[in-house]
C-alpha positions as CSV (number, residue, x, y, z in Angstrom):
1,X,-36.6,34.3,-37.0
2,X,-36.1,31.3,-35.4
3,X,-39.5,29.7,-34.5
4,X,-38.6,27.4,-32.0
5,X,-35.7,28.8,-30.0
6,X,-36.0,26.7,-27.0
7,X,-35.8,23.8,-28.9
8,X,-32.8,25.4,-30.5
9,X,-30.8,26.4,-27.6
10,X,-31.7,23.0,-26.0
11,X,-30.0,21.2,-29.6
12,X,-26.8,24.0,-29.3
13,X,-26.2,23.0,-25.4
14,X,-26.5,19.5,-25.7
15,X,-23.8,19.4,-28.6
16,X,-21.7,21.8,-26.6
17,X,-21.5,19.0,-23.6
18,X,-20.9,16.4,-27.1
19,X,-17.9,18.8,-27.9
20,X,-16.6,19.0,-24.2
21,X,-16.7,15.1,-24.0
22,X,-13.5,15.3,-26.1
23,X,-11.6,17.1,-23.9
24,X,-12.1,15.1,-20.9
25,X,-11.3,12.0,-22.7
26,X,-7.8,13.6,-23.0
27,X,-7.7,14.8,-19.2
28,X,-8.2,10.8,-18.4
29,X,-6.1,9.6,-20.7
30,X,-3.4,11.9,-19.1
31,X,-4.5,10.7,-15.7
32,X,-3.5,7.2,-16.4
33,X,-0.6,7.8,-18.4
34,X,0.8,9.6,-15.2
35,X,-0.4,6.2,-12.9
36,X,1.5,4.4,-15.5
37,X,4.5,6.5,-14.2
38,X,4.2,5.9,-10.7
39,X,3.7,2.9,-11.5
40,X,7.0,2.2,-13.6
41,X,8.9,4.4,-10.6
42,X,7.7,2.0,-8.1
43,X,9.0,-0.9,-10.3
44,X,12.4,1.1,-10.5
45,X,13.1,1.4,-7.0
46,X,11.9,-2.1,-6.6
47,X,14.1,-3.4,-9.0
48,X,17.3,-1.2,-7.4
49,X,16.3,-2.0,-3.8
50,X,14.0,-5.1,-3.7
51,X,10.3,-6.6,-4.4
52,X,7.4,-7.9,-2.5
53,X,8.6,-10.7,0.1
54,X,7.2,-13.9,0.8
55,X,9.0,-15.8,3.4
56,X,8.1,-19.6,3.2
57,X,10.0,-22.0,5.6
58,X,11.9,-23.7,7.0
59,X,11.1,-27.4,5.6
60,X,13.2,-30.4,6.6
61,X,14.1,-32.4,3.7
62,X,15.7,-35.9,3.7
63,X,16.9,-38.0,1.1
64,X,17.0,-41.1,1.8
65,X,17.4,-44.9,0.1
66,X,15.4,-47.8,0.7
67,X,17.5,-51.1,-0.4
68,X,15.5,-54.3,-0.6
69,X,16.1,-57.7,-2.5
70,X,13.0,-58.9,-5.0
71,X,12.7,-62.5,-6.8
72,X,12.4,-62.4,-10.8
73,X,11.3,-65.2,-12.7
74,X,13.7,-66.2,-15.4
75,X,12.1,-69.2,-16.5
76,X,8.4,-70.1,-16.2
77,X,8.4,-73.4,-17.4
78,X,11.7,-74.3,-15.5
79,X,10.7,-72.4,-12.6
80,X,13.9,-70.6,-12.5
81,X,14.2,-67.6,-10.3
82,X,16.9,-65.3,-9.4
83,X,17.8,-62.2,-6.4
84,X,18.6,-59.1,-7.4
85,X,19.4,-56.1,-5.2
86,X,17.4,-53.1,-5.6
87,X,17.7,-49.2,-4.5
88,X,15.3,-46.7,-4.6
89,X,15.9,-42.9,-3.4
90,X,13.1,-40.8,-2.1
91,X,12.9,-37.7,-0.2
92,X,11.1,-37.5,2.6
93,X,9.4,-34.0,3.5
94,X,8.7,-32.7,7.0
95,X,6.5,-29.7,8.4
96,X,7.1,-28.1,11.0
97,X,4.6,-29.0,14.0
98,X,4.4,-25.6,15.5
99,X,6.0,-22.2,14.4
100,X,5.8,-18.9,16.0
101,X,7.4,-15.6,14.1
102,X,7.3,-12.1,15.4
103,X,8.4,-9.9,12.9
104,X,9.1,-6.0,12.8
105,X,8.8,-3.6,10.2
106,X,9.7,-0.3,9.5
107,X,9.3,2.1,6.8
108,X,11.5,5.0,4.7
109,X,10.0,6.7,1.6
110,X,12.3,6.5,-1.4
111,X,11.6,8.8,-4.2
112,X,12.0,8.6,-8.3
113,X,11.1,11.7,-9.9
114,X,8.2,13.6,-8.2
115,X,6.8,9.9,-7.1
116,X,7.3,8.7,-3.3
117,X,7.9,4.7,-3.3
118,X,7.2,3.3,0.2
119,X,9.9,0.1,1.3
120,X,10.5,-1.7,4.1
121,X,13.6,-2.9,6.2
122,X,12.2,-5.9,8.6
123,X,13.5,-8.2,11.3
124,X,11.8,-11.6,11.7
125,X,12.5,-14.0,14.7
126,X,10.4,-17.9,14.6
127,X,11.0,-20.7,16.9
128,X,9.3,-23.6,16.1
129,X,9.5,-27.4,16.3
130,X,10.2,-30.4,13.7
131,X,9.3,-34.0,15.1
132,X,11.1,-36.9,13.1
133,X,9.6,-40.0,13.3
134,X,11.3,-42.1,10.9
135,X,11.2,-43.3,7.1
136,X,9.2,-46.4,7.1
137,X,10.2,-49.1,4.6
138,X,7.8,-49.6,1.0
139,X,9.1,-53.2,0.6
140,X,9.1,-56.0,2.8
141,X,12.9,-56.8,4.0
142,X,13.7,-53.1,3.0
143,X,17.0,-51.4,4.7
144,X,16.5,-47.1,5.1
145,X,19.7,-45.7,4.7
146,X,19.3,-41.8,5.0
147,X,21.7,-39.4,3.4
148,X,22.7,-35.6,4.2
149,X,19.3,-33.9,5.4
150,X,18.9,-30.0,4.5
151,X,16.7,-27.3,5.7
152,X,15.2,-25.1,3.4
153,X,13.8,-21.6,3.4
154,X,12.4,-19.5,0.7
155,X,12.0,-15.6,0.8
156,X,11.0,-13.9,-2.7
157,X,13.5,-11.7,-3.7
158,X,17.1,-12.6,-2.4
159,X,18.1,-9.2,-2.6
160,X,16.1,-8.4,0.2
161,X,18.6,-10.4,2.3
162,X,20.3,-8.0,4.5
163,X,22.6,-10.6,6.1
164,X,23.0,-14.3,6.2
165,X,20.0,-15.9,7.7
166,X,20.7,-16.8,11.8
167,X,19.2,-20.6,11.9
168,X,19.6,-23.5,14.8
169,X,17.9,-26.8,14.7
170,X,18.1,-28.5,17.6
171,X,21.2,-26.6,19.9
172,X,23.3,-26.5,16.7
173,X,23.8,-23.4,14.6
174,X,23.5,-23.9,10.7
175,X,25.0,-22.0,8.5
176,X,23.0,-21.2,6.0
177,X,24.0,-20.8,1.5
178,X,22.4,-21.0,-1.1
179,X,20.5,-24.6,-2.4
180,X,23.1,-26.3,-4.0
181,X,21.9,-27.2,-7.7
182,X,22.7,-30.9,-7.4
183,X,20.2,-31.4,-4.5
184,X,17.2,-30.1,-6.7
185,X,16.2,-28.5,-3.4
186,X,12.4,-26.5,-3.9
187,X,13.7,-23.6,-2.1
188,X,16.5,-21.0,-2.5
189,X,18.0,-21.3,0.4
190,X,19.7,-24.5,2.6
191,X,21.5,-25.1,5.5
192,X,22.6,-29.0,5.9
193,X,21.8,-30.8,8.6
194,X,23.7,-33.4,11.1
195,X,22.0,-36.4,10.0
196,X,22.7,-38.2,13.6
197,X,20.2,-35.5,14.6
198,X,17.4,-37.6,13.4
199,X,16.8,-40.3,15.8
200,X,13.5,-41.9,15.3
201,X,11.1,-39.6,17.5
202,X,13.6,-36.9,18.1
203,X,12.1,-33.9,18.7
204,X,14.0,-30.6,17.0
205,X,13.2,-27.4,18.3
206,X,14.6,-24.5,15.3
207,X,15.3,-20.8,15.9
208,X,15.5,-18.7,12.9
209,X,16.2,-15.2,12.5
210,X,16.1,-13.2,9.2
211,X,16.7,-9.2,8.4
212,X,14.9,-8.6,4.9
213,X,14.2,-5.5,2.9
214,X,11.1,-5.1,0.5
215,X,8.5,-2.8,-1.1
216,X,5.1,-2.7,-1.0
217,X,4.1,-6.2,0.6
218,X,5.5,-8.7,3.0
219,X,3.7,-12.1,2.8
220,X,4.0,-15.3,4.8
221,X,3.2,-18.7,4.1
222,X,1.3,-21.4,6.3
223,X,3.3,-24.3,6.0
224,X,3.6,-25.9,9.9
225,X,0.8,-27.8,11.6
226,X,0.7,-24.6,13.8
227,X,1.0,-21.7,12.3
228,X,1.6,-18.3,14.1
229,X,2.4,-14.8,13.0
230,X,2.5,-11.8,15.3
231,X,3.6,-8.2,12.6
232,X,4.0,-4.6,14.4
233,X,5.1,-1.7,12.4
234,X,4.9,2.1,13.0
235,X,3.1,2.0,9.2
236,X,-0.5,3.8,9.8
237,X,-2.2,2.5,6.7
238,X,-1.7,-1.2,6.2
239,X,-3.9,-3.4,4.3
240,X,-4.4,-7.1,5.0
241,X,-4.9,-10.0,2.1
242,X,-4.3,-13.6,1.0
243,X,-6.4,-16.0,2.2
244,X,-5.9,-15.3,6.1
245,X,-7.2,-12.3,7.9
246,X,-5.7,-11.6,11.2
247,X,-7.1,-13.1,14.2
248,X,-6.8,-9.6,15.5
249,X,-5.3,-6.7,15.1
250,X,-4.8,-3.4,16.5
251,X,-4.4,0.1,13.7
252,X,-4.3,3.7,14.9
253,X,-2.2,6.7,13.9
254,X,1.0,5.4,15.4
255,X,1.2,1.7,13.9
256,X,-0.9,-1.1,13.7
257,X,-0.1,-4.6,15.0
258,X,-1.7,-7.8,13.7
259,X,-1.4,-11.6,14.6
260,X,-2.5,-14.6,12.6
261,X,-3.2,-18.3,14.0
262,X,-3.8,-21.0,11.0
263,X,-3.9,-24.2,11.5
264,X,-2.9,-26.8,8.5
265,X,-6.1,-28.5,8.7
266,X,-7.5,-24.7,7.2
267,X,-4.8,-24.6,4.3
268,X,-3.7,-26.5,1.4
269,X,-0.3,-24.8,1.7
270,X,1.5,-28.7,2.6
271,X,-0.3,-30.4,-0.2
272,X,0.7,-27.6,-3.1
273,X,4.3,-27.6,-1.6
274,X,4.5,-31.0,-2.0
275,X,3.0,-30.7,-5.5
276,X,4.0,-27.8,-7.1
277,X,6.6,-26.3,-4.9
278,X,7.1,-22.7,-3.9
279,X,5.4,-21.6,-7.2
280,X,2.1,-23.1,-6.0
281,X,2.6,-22.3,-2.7
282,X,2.7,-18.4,-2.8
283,X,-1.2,-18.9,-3.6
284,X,-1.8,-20.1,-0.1
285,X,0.1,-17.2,1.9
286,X,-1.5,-14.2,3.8
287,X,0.0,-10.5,3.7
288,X,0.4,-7.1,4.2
289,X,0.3,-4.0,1.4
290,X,1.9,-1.1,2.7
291,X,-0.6,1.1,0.7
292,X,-1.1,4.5,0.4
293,X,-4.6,5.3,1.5
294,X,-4.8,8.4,-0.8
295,X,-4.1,7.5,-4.1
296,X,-4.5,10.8,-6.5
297,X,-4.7,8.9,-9.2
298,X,-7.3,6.9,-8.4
299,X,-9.4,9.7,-6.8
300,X,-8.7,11.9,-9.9
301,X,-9.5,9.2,-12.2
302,X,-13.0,8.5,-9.8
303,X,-13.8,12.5,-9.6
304,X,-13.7,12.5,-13.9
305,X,-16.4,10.0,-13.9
306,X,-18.6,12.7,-12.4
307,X,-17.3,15.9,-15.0
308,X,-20.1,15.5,-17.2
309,X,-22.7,15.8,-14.1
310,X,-20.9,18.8,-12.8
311,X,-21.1,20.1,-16.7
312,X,-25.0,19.0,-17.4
313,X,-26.1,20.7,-13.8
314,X,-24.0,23.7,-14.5
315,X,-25.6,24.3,-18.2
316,X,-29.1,23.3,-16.9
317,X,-28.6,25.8,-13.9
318,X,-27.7,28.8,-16.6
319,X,-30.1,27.3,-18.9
320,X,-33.4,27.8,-16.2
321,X,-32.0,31.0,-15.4
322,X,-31.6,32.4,-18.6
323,X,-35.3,31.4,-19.2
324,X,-36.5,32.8,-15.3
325,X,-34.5,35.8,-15.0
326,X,-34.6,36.2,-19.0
327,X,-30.7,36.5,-18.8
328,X,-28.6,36.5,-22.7
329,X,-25.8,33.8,-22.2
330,X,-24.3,33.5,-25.9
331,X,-23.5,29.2,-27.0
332,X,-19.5,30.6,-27.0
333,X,-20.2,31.9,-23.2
334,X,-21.5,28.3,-21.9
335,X,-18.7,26.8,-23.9
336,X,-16.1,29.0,-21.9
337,X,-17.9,28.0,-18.3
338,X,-17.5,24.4,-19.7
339,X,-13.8,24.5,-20.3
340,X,-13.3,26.4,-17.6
341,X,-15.3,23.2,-15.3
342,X,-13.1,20.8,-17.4
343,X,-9.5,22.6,-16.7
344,X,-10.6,22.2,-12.7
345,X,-9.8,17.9,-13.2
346,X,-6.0,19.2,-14.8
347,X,-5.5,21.2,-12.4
348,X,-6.3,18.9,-9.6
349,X,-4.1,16.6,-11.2
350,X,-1.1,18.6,-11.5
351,X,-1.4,19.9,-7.6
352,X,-2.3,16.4,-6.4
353,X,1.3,15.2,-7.1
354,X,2.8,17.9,-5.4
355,X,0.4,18.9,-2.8
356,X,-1.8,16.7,-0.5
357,X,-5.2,16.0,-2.3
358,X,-7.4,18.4,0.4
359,X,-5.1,21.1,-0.6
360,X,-5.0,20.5,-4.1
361,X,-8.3,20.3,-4.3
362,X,-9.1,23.4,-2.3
363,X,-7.0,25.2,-5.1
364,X,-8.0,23.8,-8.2
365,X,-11.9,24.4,-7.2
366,X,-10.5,28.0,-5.9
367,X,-8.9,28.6,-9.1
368,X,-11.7,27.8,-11.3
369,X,-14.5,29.3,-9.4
370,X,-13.1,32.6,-9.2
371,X,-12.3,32.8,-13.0
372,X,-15.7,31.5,-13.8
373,X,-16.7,34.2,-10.9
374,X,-14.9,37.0,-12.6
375,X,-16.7,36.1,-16.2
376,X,-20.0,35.8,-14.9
377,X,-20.3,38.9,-13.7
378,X,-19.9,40.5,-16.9
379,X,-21.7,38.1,-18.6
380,X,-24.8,38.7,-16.3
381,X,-24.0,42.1,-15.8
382,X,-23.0,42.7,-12.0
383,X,-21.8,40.6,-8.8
384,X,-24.8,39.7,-7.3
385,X,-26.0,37.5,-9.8
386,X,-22.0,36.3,-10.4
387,X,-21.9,35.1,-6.7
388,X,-25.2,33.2,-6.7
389,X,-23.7,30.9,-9.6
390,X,-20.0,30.8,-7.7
391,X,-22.2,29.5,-4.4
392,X,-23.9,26.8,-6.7
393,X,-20.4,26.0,-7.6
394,X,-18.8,25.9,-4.4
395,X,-21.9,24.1,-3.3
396,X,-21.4,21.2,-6.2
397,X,-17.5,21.6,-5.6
398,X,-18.1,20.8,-1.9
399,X,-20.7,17.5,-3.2
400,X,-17.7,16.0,-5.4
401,X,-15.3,15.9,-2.5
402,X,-17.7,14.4,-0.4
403,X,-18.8,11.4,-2.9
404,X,-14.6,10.7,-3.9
405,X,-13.2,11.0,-0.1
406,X,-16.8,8.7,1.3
407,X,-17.0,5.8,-1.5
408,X,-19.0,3.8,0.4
409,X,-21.8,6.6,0.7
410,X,-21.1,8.1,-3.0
411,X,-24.3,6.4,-4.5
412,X,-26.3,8.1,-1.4
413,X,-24.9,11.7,-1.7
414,X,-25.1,11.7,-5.6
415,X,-28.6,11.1,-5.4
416,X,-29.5,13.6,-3.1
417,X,-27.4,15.6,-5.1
418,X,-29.6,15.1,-8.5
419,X,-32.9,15.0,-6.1
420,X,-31.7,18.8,-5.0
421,X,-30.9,20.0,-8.3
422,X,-34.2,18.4,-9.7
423,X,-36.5,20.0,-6.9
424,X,-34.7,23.2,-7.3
425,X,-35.2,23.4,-11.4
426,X,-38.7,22.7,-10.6
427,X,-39.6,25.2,-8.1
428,X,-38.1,27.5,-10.3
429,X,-39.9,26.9,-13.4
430,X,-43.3,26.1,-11.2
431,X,-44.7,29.5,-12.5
432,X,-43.4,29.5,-15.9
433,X,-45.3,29.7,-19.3
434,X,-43.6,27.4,-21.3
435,X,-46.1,27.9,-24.0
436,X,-44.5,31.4,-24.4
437,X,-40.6,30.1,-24.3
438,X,-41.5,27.5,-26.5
439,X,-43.0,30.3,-28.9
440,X,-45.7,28.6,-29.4
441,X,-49.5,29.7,-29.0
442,X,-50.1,30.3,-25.1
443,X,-53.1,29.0,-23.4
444,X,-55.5,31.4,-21.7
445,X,-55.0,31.9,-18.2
446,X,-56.8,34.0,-15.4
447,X,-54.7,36.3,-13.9
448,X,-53.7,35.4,-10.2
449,X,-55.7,37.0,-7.7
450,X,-58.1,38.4,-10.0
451,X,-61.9,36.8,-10.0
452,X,-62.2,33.9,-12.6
453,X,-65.4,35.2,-15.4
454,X,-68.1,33.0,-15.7
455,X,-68.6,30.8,-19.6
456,X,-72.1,32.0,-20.4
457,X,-75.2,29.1,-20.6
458,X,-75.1,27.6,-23.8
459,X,-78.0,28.9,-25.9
460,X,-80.2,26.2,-26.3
C-alpha cells in the first residue's frame, strides 16, 4: 500500500499540469502562426492597393549661382597676381511660413482569405504661404543668378495617387510630374516654378489639393514654421502617434475628428530635411493607425498566458474536494478535465476569426463547460455535484474575460481572483485532519462539543 498517498497524488497532478504544458505550447505557437497570416494578408492587399502614407510638402527649392571674381597669387616674390572668374551653384531651400490642411478620410474593408484588411481613400486640401526673401551673396562682389525653381512634395507610396496632384503657388496653377532625375530633387514629386515669381520679398500664397489611397496609417510631416492639420473620418477606432498628439480631438461611435498645431520651433523636421532628406524626416511626423480595437490574436495570445492558472485552480478545486467530500477522481480523469480546459483556447481561436470575440468566446467556454459538465457527473456520480464544478467554471470563465477585455485592471481582478480561490480552499479544509490524509499518525483531539477531561496531578 501506498504510505503516503497525498503526497502521491500531489507528485501525479503536478506532472499531469507538466504534461499539459506541451500542448499549450502548440495552441500558441498556432496562435502566432495564424497572426503571421494576417499579417502577410495585410502586406498583400497593401502591396496590390497601397501602403502607409506620409505626405511631406510642399518645399520651394532654388538653384541658383553665385559668380564672383577672386585674386591668386602667381608669384610671391614678383608679386604677380592674376583675376579669375569663379561660379559656385547652391540650392537654396525654403519652408513654408504657415500651412493649413484639412484632410478627409474614409474607409472600405478589403478582405484576403478569412482576414479583413482596413484601407483608406482620402482627400487633402492645404493653403499655405512661402515668403522669398532673396539669396544673399557668400563673396564680396558676388552676382546671384537663380535658375528654374521647383516645388516639391513627397507622399510614401505613389500608388496611392489617385490623380495628379491639384497645386497653385501664387495665382498660377503648376502642373505637377514626377522629380526629374537630373535635378537630384529630395522628393518624388515636382512641379517647376516661374522664376519671375520670386521677387525679393514676394509673398506666395500655395493651394494644394491631393486624393490618396492607403492602409493602415496616414502620417504627416511638420515642415512649415506653422504647422496645421485638421483629420475627420467616419473611422470609430483611430489611434494617434509620432511625436505630436492632437491639440484636440473629438472620437465617438460615428467618427472621430482631430487637429494638430506644431510650431517649427517644437520640431527638428527643417534641420533633418535639410540633412538627411525625406528618409530622416519621416522620424519627425505625427499619424493616424486605423487599428482594429479587437485584435483576436492578441487577446487569444493574452488569455493563454493565464491556461495554466485556469488548469492549477481547476486541479486544486477537484483536488480539496476529493479530500472533503472523499470523492475517487482517477490521474486519467483530471488529465481529460485538463485537455478538455486546454481545447477551450483552440476553440476560441478558430471562432474568433469568424465570429466576433464576445460570441466566440461565449461558445468556446459553452462548448467546454458542458462536456466537462456531462463527464463530471459520472465521474462524481450525479448532477448536483457536476453543476457545482460547471458554476466554478463559468465563474473562472467569466474572471478571464474580464482581465483580457479590462487590461488596465487585469493585475487587480487576477488577484482577487487567487485571493478567492485561496480563502475558499482554506475554509474548506479549516476542519480537516490532515494527519489522517497524510496517513500519518493523527494527533489526539477532543471531540467538538463534548467536555475536554482533565490530565491528572503529577504524582509527586
Amino acid at each position: 500500500m501506498n504510505k503516503y498517498p497525498l503526497l502521491s497524488k500531489t507528485l501525479v497532478i503536478g506532472f499531469l499540469m507538466l504534461l499539459l504544458s506541451i500542448p499549450l505550447m502548440m495552441v500558441r505557437d498556432v496562435i502566432q502562426e495564424r497572426s503571421m497570416n494576417r499579417n502577410a494578408a495585410t502586406q498583400a492587399v497593401a502591396r496590390a492597393h497601397s501602403g502607409g502614407q506620409t505626405l511631406t510638402g510642399p518645399v520651394l527649392h532654388v538653384p541658383y549661382t553665385e559668380t564672383y571674381t577672386r585674386t591668386l597669387v602667381v608669384d610671391v616674390e614678383k608679386n604677380t597676381k592674376r583675376e579669375e572668374t569663379v561660379k559656385e551653384t547652391r540650392v537654396a531651400t525654403v519652408f513654408p511660413s504657415t500651412m493649413d490642411t484639412r484632410s478627409r478620410l474614409t474607409t472600405e474593408t478589403r478582405w484576403r482569405g478569412i482576414f479583413p484588411v482596413t484601407v483608406y481613400n482620402s482627400r487633402h486640401d492645404s493653403t499655405g504661404r512661402f515668403v522669398w526673401t532673396g539669396v544673399a551673396a557668400r563673396e564680396k562682389g558676388g552676382q546671384i543668378t537663380l535658375g528654374q525653381p521647383w516645388l516639391t512634395l513627397g507622399v510614401s507610396d505613389l500608388r496611392g495617387l489617385l490623380g495628379r496632384p491639384e497645386l497653385a503657388l501664387g495665382g498660377k496653377t503648376l502642373a505637377v510630374t514626377a522629380s526629374p532625375a537630373a535635378e537630384q530633387l529630395p522628393l518624388p514629386l515636382a512641379a517647376a516654378v516661374d522664376a519671375a515669381l520670386l521677387q525679393p520679398g514676394a509673398t506666395l500664397d500655395f493651394t494644394l489639393g491631393m486624393d490618396l489611397a492607403g492602409t493602415g496609417r496616414i502620417g504627416f510631416v511638420p515642415l512649415a514654421d506653422d504647422n496645421k492639420v485638421t483629420l475627420t473620418s467616419p473611422w470609430p477606432h483611430p489611434s494617434f502617434g509620432g511625436d505630436f498628439l492632437p491639440r484636440s480631438r473629438s472620437v465617438s461611435a460615428q467618427g472621430f475628428e482631430a487637429s494638430w498645431s506644431v510650431p517649427s520651433l517644437s520640431t527638428q523636421a527643417q534641420q533633418r530635411f535639410l540633412s538627411e532628406g525625406k528618409e530622416g524626416v519621416a522620424a519627425e511626423s505625427f499619424s493616424v493607425s486605423l487599428d482594429n480595437p479587437v485584435d483576436v490574436y492578441r487577446l487569444t495570445e493574452r488569455a493563454t498566458k493565464y491556461a495554466m492558472m485556469f488548469i492549477v485552480l481547476t486541479f486544486a478545486a477537484f483536488f480539496v474536494l476529493e479530500m472533503v467530500k472523499r470523492w475517487r477522481i482517477h490521474p486519467m480523469q483530471y488529465l481529460m478535465i485538463g485537455a478538455a480546459l486546454v481545447l477551450f483556447f483552440l476553440l476560441l481561436l478558430s471562432l474568433s476569426e469568424h465570429l466576433d470575440f464576445l460570441w466566440a468566446y461565449l461558445l468556446a467556454s459553452l462548448a467546454c463547460i458542458s462536456l466537462m459538465g456531462h463527464y463530471l457527473r459520472h465521474v462524481l456520480g450525479g448532477w448536483r455535484p457536476s453543476l457545482g464544478m460547471s458554476g466554478m467554471l463559468v465563474a473562472l470563465y467569466g474572471v478571464l474575460y474580464g482581465i483580457l477585455v479590462s487590461e488596465d485592471n487585469a493585475l487587480m481582478m487576477g488577484s482577487l481572483l487567487l485571493f478567492g480561490v485561496l480563502a475558499a480552499i482554506m475554509v474548506a479544509t479549516r476542519k480537516l485532519d490532515w494527519y489522517n490524509v497524510m496517513g500519518s499518525e493523527p494527533r489526539p483531539t477532543a471531540p467538538q462539543g463534548s467536555p475536554r477531561t482533565p490530565s491528572p496531578d503529577p504524582v509527586v
